[in-house]
Structures are given as C-alpha cells and as structure tokens.
C-alpha positions in Angstrom: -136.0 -50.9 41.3 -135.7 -53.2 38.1 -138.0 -56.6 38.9 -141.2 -56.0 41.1 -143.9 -58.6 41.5 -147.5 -58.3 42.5 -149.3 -60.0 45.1 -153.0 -60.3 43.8 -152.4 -58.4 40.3 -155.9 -58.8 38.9 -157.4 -56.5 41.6 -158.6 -53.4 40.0 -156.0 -50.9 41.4 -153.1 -53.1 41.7 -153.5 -54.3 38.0 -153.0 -50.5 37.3 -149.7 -49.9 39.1 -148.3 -53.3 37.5 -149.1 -51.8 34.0 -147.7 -48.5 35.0 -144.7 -49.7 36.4 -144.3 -52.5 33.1 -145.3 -49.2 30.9 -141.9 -47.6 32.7 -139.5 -49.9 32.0 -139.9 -52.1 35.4 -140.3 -56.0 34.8 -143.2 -57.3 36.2 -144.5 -60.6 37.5 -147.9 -61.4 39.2 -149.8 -64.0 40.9 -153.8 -63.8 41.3 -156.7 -66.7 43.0 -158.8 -65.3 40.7 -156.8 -65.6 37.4 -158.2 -68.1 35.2 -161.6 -67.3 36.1 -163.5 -65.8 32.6 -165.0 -63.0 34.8 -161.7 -61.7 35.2 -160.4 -61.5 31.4 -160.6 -57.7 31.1 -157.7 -56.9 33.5 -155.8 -60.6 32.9 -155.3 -60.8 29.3 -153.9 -57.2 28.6 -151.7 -57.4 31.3 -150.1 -60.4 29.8 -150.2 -58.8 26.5 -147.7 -56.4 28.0 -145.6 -59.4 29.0 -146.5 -59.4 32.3 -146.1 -63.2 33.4 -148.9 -64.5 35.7 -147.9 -67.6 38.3 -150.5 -69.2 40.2 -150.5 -68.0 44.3 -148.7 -70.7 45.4 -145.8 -69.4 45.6 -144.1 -71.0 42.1 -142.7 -67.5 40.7 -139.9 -67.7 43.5 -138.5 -71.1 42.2 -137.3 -69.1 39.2 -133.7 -67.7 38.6 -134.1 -64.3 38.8 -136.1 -63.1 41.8 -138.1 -60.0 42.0 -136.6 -56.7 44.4 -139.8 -56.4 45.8 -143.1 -57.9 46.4 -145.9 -55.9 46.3 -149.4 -56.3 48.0 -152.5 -54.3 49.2 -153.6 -54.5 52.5 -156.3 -57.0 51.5 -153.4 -59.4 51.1 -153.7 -61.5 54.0 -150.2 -62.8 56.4 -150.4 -66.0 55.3 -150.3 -65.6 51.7 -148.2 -68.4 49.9 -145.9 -66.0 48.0 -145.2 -64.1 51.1 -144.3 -68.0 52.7 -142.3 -68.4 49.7 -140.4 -65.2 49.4 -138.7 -65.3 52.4 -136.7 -62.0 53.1 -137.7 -59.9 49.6 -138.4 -56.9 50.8 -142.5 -55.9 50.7 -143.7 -52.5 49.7 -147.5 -51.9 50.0 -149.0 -50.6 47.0 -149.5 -46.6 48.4 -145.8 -47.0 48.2 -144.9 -48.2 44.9 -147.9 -45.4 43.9 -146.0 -42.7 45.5 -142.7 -43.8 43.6 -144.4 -44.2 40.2 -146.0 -40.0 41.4 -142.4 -38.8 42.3 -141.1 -40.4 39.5 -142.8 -39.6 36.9 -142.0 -36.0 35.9 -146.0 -34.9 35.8 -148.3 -33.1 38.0 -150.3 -35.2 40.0 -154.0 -34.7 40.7 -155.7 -36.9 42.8 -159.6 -37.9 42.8 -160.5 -38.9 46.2 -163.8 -39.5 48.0 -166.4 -42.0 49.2 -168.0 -42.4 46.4 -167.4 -41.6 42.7 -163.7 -41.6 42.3 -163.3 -43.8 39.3 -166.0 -42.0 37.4 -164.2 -38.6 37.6 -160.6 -40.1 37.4 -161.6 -41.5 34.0 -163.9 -38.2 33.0 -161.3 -35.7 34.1 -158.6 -38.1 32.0 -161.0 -37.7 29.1 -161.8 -34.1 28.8 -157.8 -33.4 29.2 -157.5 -36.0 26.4 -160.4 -34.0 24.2 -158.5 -30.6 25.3 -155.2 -32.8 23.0 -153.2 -32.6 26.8 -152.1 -36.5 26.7 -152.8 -37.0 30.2 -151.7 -40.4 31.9 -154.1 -41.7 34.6 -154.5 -45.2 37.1 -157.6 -45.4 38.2 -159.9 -47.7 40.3 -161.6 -49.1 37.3 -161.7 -49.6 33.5 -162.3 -46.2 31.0 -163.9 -47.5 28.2 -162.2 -44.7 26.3 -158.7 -46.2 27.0 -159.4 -49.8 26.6 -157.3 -51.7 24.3 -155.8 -55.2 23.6 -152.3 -54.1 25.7 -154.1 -52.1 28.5 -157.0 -53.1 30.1 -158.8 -49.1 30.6 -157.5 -48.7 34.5 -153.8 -47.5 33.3 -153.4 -44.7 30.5 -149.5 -44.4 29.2 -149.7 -40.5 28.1 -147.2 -38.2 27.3 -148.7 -34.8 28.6 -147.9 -32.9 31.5 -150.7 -34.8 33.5 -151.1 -37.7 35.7 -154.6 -38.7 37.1 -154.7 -40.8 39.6 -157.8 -42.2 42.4 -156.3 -41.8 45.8 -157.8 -44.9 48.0 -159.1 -44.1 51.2 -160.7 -47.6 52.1 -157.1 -48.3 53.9 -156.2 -45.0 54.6 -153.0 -45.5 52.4 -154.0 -42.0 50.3 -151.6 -40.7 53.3 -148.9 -42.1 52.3 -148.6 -39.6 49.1 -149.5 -36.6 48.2 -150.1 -34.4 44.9 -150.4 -31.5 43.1 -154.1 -31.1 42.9 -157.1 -32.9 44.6 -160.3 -33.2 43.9 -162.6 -34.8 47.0 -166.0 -35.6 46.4 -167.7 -36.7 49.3 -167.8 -37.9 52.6 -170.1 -41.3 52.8 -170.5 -44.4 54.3 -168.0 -47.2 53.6 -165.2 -48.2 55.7 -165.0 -45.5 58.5 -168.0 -43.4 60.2 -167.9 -39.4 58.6 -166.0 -37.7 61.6 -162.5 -40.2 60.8 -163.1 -40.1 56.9 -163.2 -35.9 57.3 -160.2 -36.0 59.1 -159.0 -38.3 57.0 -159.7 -35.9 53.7 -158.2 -32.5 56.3 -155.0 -35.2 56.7 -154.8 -35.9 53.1 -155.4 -32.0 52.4 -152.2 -30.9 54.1 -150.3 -33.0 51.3 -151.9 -31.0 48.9 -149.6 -28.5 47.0 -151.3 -26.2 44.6 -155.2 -26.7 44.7 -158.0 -28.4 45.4 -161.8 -28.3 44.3 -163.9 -30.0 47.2 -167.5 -30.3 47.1 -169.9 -28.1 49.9 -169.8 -31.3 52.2 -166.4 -32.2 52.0 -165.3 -28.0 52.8 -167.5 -28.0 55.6 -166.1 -31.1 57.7 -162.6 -29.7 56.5 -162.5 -26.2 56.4 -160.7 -25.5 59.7 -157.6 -27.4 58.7 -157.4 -26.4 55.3 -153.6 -25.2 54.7 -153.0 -21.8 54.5 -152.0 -20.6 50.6 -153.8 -23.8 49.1 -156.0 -22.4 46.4 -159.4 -24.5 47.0 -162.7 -23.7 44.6 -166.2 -25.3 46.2 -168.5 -26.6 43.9 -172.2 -27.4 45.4 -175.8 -28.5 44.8 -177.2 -24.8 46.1 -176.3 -21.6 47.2 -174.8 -21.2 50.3 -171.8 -20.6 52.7 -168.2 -20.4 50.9 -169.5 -21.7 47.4 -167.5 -21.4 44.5 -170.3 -22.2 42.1 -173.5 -24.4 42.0 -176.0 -26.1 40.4 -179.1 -23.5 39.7 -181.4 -25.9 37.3 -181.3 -30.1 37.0 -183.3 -31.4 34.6 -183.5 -35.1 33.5 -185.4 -37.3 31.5 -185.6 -39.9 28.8 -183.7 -37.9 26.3 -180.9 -36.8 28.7 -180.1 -34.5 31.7 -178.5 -30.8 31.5 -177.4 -29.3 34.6 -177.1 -25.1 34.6 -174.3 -23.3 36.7 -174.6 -20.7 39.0 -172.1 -18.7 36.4 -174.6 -19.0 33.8 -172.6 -22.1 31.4 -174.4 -25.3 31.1 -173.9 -29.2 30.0 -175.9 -31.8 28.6 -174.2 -34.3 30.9 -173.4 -37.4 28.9 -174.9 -39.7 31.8 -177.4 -39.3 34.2 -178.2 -38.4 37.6 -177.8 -35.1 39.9 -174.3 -36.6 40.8 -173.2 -36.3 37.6 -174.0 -32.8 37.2 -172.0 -32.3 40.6 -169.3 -34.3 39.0 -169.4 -32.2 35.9 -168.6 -29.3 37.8 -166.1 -30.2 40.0 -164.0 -31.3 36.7 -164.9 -27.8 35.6 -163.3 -26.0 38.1 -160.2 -28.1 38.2 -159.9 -27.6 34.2 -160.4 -24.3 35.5 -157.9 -23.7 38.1 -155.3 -25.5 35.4 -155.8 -22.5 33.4 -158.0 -23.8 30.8 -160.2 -20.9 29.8 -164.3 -22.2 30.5 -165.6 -22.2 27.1 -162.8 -24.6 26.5 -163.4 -27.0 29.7 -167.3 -27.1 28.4 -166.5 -28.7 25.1 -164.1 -31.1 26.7 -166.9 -31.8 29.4 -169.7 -32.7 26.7 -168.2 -36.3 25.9 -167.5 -39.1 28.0 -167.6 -42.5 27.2 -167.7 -43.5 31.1 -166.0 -46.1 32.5 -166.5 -50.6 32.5 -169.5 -51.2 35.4 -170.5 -47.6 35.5 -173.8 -46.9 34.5 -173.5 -50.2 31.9 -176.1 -50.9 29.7 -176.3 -54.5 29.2 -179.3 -54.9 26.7 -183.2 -56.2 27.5 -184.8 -59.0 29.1 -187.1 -61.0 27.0 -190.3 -58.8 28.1 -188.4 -55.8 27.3 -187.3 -54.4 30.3 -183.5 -52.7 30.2 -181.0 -53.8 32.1 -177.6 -52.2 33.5 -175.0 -53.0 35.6 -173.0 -50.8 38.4 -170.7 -50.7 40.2 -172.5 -49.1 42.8 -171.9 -50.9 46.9 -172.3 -48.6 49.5 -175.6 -46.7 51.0 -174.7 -43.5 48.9 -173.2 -44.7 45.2 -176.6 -46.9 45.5 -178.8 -43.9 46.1 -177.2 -42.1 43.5 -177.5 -44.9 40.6 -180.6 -45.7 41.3 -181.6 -42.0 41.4 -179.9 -42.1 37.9 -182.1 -45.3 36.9 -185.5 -43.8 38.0 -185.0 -40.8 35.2 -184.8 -43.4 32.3 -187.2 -45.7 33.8 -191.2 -45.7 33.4 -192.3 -48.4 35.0 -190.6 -50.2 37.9 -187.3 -50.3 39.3 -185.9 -53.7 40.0 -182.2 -53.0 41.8 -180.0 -56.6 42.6 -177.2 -55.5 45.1 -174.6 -58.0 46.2 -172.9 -56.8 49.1 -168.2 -56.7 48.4 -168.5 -59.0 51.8 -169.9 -59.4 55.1 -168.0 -57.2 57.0 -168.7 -54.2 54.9 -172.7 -55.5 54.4 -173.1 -55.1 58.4 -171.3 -51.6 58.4 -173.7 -50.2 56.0 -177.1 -52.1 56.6 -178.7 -49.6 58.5 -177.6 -46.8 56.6 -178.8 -48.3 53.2 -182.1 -49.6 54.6 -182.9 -46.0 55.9 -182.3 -44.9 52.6 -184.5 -47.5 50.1 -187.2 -47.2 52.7 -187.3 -43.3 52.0 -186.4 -44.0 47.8 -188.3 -47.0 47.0 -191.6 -47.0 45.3 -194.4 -49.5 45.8 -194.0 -50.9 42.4 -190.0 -51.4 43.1 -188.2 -53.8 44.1 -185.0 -54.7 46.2 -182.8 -57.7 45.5 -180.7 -59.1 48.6 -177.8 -61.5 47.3 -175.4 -63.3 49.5 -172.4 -61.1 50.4 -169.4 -61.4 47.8 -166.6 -64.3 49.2 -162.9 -63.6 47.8 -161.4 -66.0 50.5 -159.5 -65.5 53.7 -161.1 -65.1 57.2 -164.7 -64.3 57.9 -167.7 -64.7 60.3 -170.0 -65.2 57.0 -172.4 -62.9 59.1 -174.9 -60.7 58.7 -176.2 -62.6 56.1 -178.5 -61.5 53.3 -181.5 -63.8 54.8 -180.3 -61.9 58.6 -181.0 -58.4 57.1 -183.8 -59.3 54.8 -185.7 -60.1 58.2 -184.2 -57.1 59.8 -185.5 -55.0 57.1 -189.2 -56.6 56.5 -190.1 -56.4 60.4 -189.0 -52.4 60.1 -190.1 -51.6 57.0 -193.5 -49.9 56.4 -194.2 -52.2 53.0 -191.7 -54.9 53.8 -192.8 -56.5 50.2 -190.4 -54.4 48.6 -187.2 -56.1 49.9 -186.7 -59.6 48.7 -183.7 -62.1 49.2 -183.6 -65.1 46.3 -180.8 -67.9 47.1 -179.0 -67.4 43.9 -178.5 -65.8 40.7 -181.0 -68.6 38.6 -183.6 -67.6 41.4 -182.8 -64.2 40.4 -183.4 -64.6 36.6 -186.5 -66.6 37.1 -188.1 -63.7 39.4 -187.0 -61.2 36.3 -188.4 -62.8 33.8 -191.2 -63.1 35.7 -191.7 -60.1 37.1 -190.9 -57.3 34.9 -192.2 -55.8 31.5 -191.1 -53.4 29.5 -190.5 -49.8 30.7 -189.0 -51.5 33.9 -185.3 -50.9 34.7 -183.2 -53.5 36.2 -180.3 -53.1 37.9 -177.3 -55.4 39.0 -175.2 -53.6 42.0 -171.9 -54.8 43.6 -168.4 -54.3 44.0 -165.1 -56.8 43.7 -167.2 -59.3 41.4 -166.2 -59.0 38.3 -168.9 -62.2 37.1 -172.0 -59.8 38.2 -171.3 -58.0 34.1 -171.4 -61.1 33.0 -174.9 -62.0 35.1 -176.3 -58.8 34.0 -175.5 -60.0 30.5 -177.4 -63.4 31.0 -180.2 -61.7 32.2 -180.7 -60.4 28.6 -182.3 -62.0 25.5 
C-alpha cells in the first residue's frame, strides 16, 4: 500500500489515520466540503504541512497521473460522492480497515479507549501520563490534545516511538469490530446511536477481540460480564462499593479551587479538570498504567497533569458582564449531564448551556432522554439553549426540529421557562449579553461543528 487517498480528510478521525499513514511513509491525498472553511483550520493546515495535498470533492484528484491504491471513506460518506463517481474501480477500504492495518502494522501494543461517552478525553489523558512516565507513546484519537498540537500535526495523531499505541475505537458505526487490541479500556454504555442492550453486546463483541486486559467501568462489567473471555485479565473501576469492584471512588470533592477524588486503596488526585467523571476517568487510566506494570506511586504523578484536549472543557474567556464562557464538545444526553455537572462546580450564579444537536437524526434519538435529564438537573435560575440541528449535507428529513422539541419540552416541563429556542447564533449573543452577569457560566455544546469554538469565542469581550 504506497498512495491512499481520503474521502472527507478533515473529519476528526479520518484526519488522524491520513497523518498516521503520511507519518508511515504512505503518500496521501484528500478531498473535504468543508476545506476552505476557517472553522476547520486546526485539522486542514497541519495536514498540508505534512504534504498532504487537499483537492476539492469533485472528483479532480483522479485526473492526475498517478492514481491512488485505495480510496478511503467512513461510513458517513454517502454513494454518491463525486470521488467515488470519479474513481471508478480503485478499490475502497473503510476507515476501521486502514485502522486495523496501521494497528497490525505498526510493531506496538494497542490499547483501545472505547465507550459512549468520553473516549477522546482518556485517549489523550492516557497518551499523556505515558508521555509524563518518558514511554513515547503514539496515539489517534477522536479529537485534538492540546499537548500534542503542533504546526505539522494537528493534536488528533501523535508519531511516538515507545512501545505504545493509543487509539479511540468508534462504536457509532459499529466498525470498532473490525479490529482488535491489546488492551481496552470501556467507559460507558449511553445514549447515542444504539439503545443500551445492542451497545452492551456491542462492547461483549468487541471484548472477545481483546488479548491481554481490559479495565471496564461497574456499568460496562455488568451488561458484559457473562461473555467476558475466559483468561482476559479485566480490573473494574466504579463510583461505589459494590459487586466485582476492582476499586472506587470513596470521597469527591469539588469546588472553585479544584476537585480531588480519593480511592478505595487509599491514593488520591487533584484531578486537573472537573467533574465526578473525571475522577472516574482518573481511575480507569490508573488501573491500566496499572495492569502495564507501572508501579501506583508512579501512575499518580503521571495522572496529576493533563493539558486536556481542543473542545473539551475549553475555556474561551468572559462576556462583557463577566460571565465565563467555555466550549464542549459535549452532544449526547450523558456527556451533557456530565459537563454541565462539571460547569455547576465553578459556577456561582447561573448556568446558561447552548447545545446544537450533530443532526436531526441523532437530535430525535436522544430528545427524550436529554429532556428527562435537564428537567431533573436544571435550576430555576438556568437556562437551556435549543439551536437548529448541525447540517453537513447529504439526505435528511430536517426533522425534529429545535422549535418541534422546544414545544415538546415546555408543555412537559414543570417550569417550561428554563428551555429556550433563539433562531440563530446573533439571537444567541444578544440574549447573553443580556441575560447574564458575572458568576454565571456559559456553555456552548455540540458535536461535528467545528465554527461553535469560534462562536464561543465571539461571545467574549
């Protein structure tokens, strides 16, 4: 395999393979809608400083002399793509595939970081406590460590030379069965894409690939337990005591000057971001650093920095009446709830959270879950922020729109005055600026859209 090119290369995980596979001595061409577009910078311009040349998706790169041995896409690709049109009989290879030849190829143990929600934070984390530890790891993740940023790679792909390779396993498309690894480390089971019962047996499918060990968190043993290969060595990490747990959280404590979690072994962490999931995150990475034979003491010092990763947790600066404002990530019911969880322990006035749904589709799977969860979270002096869904092209019924639920959720909702829908992001900043004060937090939520950092910037003074 000597010329590959990417279908859709500025997509967060696909923009990490084609720098992985460059980074190995594979040329590389891509082709992205989305190019030229400034949101999109972070992941275009490195690439290109890797010499990565980038067509326009109209199929021009296969009027050139020296065609590519294989075209590869993600499943978001649709049939009718132009390049696919215009590459005729080049073979395709879906991006789980070129991942699992980059894994087998690349001398390292593997360890995936898999999950509903999460992923990309501990990808990145793990990556950096091996890096503090001096073990080189690589890593391709599912989103930019600010750690590993640089003018050549964009933070998603890390070229190291240690006996490591990180790597988010994607279980949106179900294509983390089409490899397998070393080690595993699954967080959660939540809701985005599938309903719990196919995403556990999902995880029990993915665990039978497994070849050494896995750390699982209490929710993700108990959907999986009874298919859980004999000889694996798995370690359970969990919020309490209780059932077949490894070790667990005993004290959370959070506030304006930080949170520290305490372990059921008696170690503890100031965790360098907030939130109750980080401290689960925290130990999970523990007990893998653990179950790599790095001694505890050791895996602590590593654990106590982490620069995080681009969208994660951002702080973006102040509004002009002082309230902060950050920008996540964060699009389903759960990585919400956890964010905003994380946002109320810095926050001492009102919450503000702005969530653009990654598309309609996605918006109506998840409606009902998320509104059961800001009715129960929200407080009267909060506020929820409906945006239009998030359009990337291609087919769609453009339903359930954000006006459809808004309605949904104010006839349901016993103080219906905390969810709002505003037409568009000016609407947005004038109700901010408006609206909030200092001590208040705002947050801008949503996936796929890389412009929503640059929003969250505007909002600021």
């Amino acid at each position: 395999m000597k010329n590959l090119h990417f279908i859709g290369i500025g997509g967060i995980g696909m923009s990490s393979l084609a720098a992985a596979a460059q980074d190995m001595g594979i040329t590389v061409s891509g082709s992205d809608r989305g190019a030229d577009r400034p949101e999109n910078r972070h992941i275009i311009a490195p690439l290109k400083k890797q010499g990565i040349a980038i067509y326009p998706q109209d199929g021009s790169r296969f009027s050139r002399p020296v065609l590519p041995d294989a075209i590869v896409y993600s499943t978001a690709i649709e049939s009718d793509n132009p390049d696919f049109a215009a590459a005729g009989s080049i073979p395709r290879m879906h991006r789980s595939e070129l991942l699992r030849y980059l894994l087998e190829n690349s001398g390292k143990s593997s360890i995936a970081i898999t999950g509903s929600c999460g992923k990309s934070s501990v990808c990145g984390y793990l990556t950096e406590a091996l890096s503090n530890l001096g073990k080189d790891p690589a890593m391709l993740s599912g989103a930019l460590s600010k750690k590993f940023r640089s003018e050549t790679f964009a933070g998603n792909y890390r070229s190291g030379k240690g006996e490591y390779l990180i790597f988010e396993a994607d279980e949106s498309d179900k294509s983390l069965l089409n490899y397998g690894a070393d080690y595993a480390i699954i967080l959660n089971i939540g809701t985005d894409h599938y309903d719990k019962a196919e995403l556990a047996k999902m995880f029990g499918d993915f665990l039978q690939q497994i070849r050494k060990g896995a750390v699982l968190t209490e929710e993700v043993f108990e959907a999986v337990k009874e298919v859980i290969p004999p000889g694996l060595t798995v370690r359970v990490a969990s919020d309490r005591n209780g059932g077949k747990v490894d070790e667990y959280i005993t004290c959370y404590t959070s506030g304006l000057n930080g949170s520290t979690a305490v372990y059921s072994g008696g170690s503890s962490i100031k965790l360098p971001k907030p939130g109750k999931h980080m401290a689960i995150n925290a130990l999970c990475i523990k007990l893998m650093l653990q179950m790599l034979g790095i001694p505890e003491a050791d895996a602590l010092r590593a654990l106590g920095s982490f620069e995080g990763v681009w969208r994660r947790d951002d702080y973006a600066g102040t509004t002009a009446s002082g309230a902060e404002v950050f920008d996540d990530y964060a699009h389903n019911p759960e990585k919400i709830l956890s964010c905003l969880a994380g946002m109320k322990e810095r926050c001492t006035g009102s919450l503000f959270a702005i969530f653009q749904p990654h598309g309609y589709k996605p918006f109506g799977f998840m409606e009902a879950q998320l509104f059961e969860y800001m009715e129960k979270f929200l407080r009267p002096g909060d506020r929820f922020i409906l945006l239009e869904p998030f359009y990337a092209g291609g087919t769609s019924s453009f339903s359930p729109s954000a006006t459809e639920i808004h309605q949904k959720w104010s006839a349901a909702s016993t103080a219906p005055e905390r969810f709002i829908t505003l037409p568009d992001r000016e609407a947005v900043k004038e109700f901010i600026t408006r609206n909030s004060k200092k001590g208040d937090v705002v947050t801008i939520m949503g996936a796929r859209d890389n412009s929503l950092s640059d929003f969250a910037a505007e909002l600021c003074c």
